[in-house]
C-alpha positions in Angstrom: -41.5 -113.9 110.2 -44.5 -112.7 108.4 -45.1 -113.6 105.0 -45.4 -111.1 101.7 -48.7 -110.5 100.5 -49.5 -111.3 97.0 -50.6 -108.6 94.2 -53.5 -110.3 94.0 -54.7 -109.1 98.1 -53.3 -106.3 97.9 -55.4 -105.0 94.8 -58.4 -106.6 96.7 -57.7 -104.8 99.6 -58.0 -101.7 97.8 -60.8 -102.8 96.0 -63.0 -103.1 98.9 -61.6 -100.0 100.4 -62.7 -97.5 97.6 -66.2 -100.2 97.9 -66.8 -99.2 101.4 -65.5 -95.1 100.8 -68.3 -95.2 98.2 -70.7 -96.2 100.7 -69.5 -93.9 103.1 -70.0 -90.8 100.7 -73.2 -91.8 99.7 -74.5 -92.1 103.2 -73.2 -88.4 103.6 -74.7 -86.9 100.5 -78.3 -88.7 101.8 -77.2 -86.5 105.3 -76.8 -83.6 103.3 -80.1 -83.6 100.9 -81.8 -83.2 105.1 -80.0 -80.0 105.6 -82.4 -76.7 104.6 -82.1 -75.9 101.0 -79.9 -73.0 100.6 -77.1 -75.3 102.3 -78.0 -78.2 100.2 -76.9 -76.1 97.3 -74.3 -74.9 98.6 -73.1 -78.4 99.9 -73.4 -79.9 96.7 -72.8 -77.4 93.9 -70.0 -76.2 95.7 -68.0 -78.0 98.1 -68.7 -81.7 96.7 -65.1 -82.6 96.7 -64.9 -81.5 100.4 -67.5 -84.0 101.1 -66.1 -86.8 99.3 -63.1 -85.8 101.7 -64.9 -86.1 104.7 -66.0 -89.7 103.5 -62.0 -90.5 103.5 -61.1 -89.1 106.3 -64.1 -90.8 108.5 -63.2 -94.1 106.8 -59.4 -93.8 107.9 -59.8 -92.0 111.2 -59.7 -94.9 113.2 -56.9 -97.2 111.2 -54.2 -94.1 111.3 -55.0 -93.2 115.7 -55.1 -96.3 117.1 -52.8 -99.6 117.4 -52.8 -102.0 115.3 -56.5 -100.9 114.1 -56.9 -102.1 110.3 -59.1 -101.1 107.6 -61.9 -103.1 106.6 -60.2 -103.7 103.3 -57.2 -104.9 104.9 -58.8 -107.8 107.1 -61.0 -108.5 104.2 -58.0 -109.7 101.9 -55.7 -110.5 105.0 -53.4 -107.7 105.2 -51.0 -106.8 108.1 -52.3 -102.8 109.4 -49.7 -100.3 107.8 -49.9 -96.9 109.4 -47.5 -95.4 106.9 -49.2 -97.4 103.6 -52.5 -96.1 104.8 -51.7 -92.5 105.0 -50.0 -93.0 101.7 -52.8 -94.4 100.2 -55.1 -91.4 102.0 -52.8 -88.9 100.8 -53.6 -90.3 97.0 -57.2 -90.6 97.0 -57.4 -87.1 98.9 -55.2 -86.1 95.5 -57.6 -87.4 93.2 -60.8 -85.4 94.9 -58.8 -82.4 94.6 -59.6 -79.6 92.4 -55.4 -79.8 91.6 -56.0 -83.3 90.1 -58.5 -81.5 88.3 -56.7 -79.0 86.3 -53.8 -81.1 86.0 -55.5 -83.2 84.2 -57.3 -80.6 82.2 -54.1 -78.7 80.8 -52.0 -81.7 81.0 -54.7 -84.8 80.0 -51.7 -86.9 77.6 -48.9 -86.2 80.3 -51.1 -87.2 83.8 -52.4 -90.3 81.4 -48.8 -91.4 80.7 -47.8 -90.8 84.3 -50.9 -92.8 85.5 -50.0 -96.0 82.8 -46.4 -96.2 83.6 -47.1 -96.5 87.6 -49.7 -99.3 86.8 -47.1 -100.7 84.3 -44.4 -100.7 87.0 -46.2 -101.9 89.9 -47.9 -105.1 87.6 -44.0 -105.7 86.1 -41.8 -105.2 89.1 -42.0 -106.4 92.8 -40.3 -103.4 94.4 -40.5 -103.2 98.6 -42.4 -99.9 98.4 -45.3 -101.6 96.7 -45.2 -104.7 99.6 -47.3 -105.5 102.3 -47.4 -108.3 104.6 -49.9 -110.9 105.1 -51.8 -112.6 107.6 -51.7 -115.5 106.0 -49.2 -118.3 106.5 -48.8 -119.2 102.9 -49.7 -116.5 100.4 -50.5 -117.8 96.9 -47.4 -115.6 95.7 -47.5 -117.5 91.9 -50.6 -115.5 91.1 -48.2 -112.3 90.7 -47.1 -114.1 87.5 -50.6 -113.2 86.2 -49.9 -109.2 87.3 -46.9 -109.6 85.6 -48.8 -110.6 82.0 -51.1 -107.9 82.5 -48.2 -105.2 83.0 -46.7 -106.4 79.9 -49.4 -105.9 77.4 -50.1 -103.0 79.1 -46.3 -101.7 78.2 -47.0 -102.9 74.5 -50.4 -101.1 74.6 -48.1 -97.9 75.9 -45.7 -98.2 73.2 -47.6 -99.0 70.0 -49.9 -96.2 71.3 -46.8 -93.6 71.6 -45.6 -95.3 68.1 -48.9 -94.5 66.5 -49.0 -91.0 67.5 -45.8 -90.2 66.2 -46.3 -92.0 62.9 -49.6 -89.9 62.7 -47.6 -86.5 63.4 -44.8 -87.5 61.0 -46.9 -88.3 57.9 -50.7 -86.4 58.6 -51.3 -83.5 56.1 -51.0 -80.1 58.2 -54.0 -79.1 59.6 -55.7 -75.5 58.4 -56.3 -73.6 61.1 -59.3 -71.3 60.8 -59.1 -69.6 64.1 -57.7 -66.0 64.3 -57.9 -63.3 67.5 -60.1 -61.3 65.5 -62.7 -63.8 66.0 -62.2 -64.3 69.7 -64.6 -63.2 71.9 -62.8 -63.0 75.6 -65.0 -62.3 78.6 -61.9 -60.4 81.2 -62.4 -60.5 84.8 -64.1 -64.1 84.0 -61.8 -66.6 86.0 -61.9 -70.4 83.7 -61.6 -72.9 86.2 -60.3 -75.4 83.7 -57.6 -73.2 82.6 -56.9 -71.0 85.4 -56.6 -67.9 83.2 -57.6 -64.7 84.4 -60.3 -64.4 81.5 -62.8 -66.7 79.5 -61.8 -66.8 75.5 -65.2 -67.8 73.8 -67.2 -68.4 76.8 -69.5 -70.8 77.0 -72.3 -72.7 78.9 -73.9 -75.6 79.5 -77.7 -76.2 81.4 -76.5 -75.5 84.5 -75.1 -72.2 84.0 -71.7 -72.5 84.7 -69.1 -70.5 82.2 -66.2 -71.6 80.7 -63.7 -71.1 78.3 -65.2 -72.7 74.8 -62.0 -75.4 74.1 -61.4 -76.0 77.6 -65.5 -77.1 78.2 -65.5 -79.1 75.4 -62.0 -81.0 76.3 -63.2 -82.0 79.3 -67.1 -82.6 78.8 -66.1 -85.2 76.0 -63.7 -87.0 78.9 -66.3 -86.7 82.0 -70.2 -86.0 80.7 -70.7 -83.4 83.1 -69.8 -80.0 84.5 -66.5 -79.3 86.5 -67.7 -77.4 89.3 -71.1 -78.9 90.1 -71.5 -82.1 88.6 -74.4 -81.5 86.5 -74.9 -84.3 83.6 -73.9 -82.6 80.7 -73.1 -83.7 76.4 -70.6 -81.8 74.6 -73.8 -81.0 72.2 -75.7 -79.1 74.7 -72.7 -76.7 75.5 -73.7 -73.5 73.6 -71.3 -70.5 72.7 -72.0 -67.4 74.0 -72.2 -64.1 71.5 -72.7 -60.5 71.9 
């Protein structure tokens, strides 16, 4: 009977998985900077999550049509081929290049954070059969999933002090003045925000590369990620600049 895989391959196995995607989606990029420029452009400033999605589905094409056909992570760290726990684990990382991802975790940063902590917390804590695989190896060193264990703890006291703190903070902080009224917005209609997904921009702004978004939602997310939503661009909160009639 096959053996359980330890925490400690499967984490490696997905280690070297997202090691070799890299690769992949930097060997396609290279590809694309050959096309003619006005395809470049449109390639990169454009559709960059589609190609990152093209990396995936090259890298996985093989494991999920044919028999007993493992990924390169999975023989690396000694892992049984799981059809189902591939495509799984496709379907995720196809989630996370996904401009939904994206404004989920815009508009909902502190919920998609928690959501993100408690699944590490559970799968470091508990040993549940969704999160199994099975080994190759005779004799898996199954004590190092104490180790996993540790880390899921302090990471549920890191949770909880953090959620403590907040609350402590909203309880006793003086109120906060707020100096914004609608006579002083400046809202751009028939101006889609990306970040928002409201039909308008309210206090538009830009950054180098051009791009327009709402002023709040730009500088939410440039202070998280250094760079613009829709084309990457290496941006600083300081260089966004507030556009004025």
């Amino acid at each position: 009977m096959p053996a359980i895989a330890s925490k400690a391959q499967i984490d490696l196995c997905r280690v070297k998985d997202n090691e070799i995607i890299s690769k992949i989606n930097d060997k396609i990029e290279e590809l694309v900077l050959l096309l003619p420029k006005r395809v470049r452009e449109l390639m990169i400033k454009q559709n960059k999550q589609m190609v990152k999605q093209m990396g995936l589905f090259f890298y996985f094409f093989k494991t999920l049509t044919e028999v007993r056909s493992s990924t390169l992570g999975e023989s690396y760290a000694g892992l049984q081929p799981s059809k189902v726990k591939n495509t799984i684990y496709l379907c995720y990382l196809l989630f996370q290049n996904s401009f939904l991802k994206l404004k989920l975790s815009t508009n909902y940063s502190n919920l998609f954070t928690h959501i993100k902590d408690c699944c590490e917390i559970i799968q470091n804590l508990f040993d549940f059969k969704i999160f199994q695989r099975l080994s190759v190896l005779e004799e898996p060193e199954l004590e190092v999933n104490s180790h996993f264990e540790t880390i899921g703890q302090f990471q549920l006291v890191k949770m909880i002090s953090k959620v403590c703190f907040k609350l402590y903070n909203k309880k006793y902080s003086d109120k906060s003045i707020d100096f914004k009224s609608n006579e002083s917005l400046l809202i751009y209609e028939n101006n889609e925000c990306l970040l928002c997904t409201s039909d308008h921009t309210t206090n538009p702004s830009v950054g180098k590369c051009g791009h327009i978004f709402c002023f709040d939602c730009y500088i939410k997310w440039a202070s998280k990620n250094l760079s613009c939503p829709l084309c990457r661009f290496k941006i600083h909160p300081r260089e966004i600049v507030p556009l004025r009639n």
